[in-house]
C-alpha positions in Angstrom: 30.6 -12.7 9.4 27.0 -14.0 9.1 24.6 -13.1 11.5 22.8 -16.3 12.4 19.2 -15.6 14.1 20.1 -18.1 16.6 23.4 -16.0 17.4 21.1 -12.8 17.4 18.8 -14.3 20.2 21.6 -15.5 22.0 22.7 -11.4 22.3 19.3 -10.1 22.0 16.0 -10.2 23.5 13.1 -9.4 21.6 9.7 -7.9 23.3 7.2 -8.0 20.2 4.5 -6.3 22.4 6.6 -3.5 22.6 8.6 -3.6 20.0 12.2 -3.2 21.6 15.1 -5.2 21.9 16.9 -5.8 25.0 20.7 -7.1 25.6 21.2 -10.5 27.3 25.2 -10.7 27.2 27.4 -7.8 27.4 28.7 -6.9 23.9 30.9 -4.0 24.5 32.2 -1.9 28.0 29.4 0.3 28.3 26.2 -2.4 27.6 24.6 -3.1 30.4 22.6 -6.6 30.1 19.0 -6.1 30.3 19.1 -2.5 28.7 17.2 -1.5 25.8 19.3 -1.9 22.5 20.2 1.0 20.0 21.1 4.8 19.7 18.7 6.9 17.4 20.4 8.1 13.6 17.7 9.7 11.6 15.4 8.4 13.7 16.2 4.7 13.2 17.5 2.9 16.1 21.2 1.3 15.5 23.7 -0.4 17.1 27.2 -1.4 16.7 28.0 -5.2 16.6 31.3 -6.9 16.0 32.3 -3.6 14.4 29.4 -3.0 12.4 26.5 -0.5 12.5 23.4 -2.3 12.3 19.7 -0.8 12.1 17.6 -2.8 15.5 14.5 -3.0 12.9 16.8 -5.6 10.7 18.5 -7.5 13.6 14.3 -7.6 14.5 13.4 -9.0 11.2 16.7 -11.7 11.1 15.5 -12.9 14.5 11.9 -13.4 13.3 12.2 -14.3 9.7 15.5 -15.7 9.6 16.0 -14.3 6.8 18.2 -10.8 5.4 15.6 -8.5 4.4 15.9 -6.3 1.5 14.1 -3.7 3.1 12.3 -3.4 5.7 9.3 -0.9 5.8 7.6 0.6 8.7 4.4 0.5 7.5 3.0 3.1 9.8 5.9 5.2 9.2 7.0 6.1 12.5 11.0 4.9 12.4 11.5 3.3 16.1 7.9 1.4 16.2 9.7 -1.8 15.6 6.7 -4.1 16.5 7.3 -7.3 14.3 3.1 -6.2 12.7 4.3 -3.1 11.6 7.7 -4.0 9.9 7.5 -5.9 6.7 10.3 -7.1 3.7 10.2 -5.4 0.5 11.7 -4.6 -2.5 13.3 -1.0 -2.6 9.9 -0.1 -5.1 7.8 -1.4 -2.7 9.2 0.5 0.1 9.0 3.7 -2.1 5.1 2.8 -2.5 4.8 4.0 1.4 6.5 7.1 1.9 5.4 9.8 4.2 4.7 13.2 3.0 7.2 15.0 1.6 8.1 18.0 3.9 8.6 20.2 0.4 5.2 19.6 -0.5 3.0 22.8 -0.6 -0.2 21.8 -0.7 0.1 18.5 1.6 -0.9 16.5 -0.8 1.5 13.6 -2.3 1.2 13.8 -6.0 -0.7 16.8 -6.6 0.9 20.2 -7.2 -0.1 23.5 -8.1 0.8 24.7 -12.2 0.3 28.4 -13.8 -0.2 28.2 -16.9 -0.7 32.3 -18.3 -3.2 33.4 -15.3 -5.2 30.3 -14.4 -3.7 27.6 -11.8 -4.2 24.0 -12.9 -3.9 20.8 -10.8 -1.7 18.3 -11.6 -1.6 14.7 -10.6 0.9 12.2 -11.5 3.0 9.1 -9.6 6.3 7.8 -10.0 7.1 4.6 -10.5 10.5 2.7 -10.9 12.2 6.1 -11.7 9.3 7.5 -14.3 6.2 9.5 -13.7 3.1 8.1 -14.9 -0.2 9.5 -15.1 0.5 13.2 -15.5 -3.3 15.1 -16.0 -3.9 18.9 -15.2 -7.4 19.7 -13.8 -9.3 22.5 -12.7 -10.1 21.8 -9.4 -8.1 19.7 -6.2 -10.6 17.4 -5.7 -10.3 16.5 -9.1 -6.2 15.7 -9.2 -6.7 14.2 -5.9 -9.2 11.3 -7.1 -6.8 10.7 -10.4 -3.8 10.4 -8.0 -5.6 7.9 -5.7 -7.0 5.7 -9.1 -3.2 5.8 -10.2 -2.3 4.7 -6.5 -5.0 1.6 -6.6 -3.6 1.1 -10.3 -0.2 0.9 -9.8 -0.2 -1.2 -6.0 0.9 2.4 -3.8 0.3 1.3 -0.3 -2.4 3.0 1.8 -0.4 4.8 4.2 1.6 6.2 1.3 1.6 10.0 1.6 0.0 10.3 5.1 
């Protein structure tokens, strides 16, 4: 079944100041009209919808856009601020362009890590784009790897929030 945006406002209410979506008709036993749309998974907030799970920040876009994203980014990175400004349609390389940090990361910095090489720790920067990394350089110093990695950023279109 398509999801028509006018069917979606007909079971939805949008708030775009805060960012939340509300129920206007009763859609299963337990809805109560007027509450706030959506259980968290991951973060996300979803809800279930003629048997189907869908993600609030997607029924969000439909409703605005009228259109099926392909994927929608939060560009500030915080999963359940669904204010129609910070949600935006891209392409699954775009949306890998602004990730948060990586909670793995040692040195909390997005594509710099530490190397030994014999007794002396180098520095290395490098990106990965569509699958391949790009860029790989060693340096002596942080600073260093850090302005490569932000040139290969600008170079290669990362978004600015990327990493943070």
């Amino acid at each position: 079944m398509e999801l028509s945006s006018k069917l979606l406002k007909e079971i939805y209410r949008y708030d775009g100041i805060a960012g939340k979506l509300y129920y206007r008709v009763k859609t299963a036993s337990r809805v109560i009209v007027g509450d706030e749309v959506g259980s968290y998974n991951d973060g996300y907030l979803q809800t279930q919808l003629f048997g189907k799970m869908l993600k609030v920040h997607r029924i969000i876009w439909k409703m605005e856009h009228d259109e099926n994203p392909e994927q929608v980014d939060h560009i500030n990175h915080i999963r359940n601020d669904n204010r129609i400004e910070n949600l935006r349609n891209v392409s699954s390389q775009v949306n890998m362009m602004n990730l948060s940090k990586s909670k793995r990361n040692k040195l909390g910095i997005n594509g710099v890590y530490e190397e030994k090489i014999g007794s002396k720790i180098k520095y290395v920067s490098s990106i990965r784009v569509n699958g391949k990394i790009l860029g790989k350089k060693r340096f002596d110093t942080i600073g260093e790897a850090v302005e490569h990695r932000n040139y290969l950023y600008d170079k290669h279109g990362f978004h600015e929030n990327h990493g943070i």
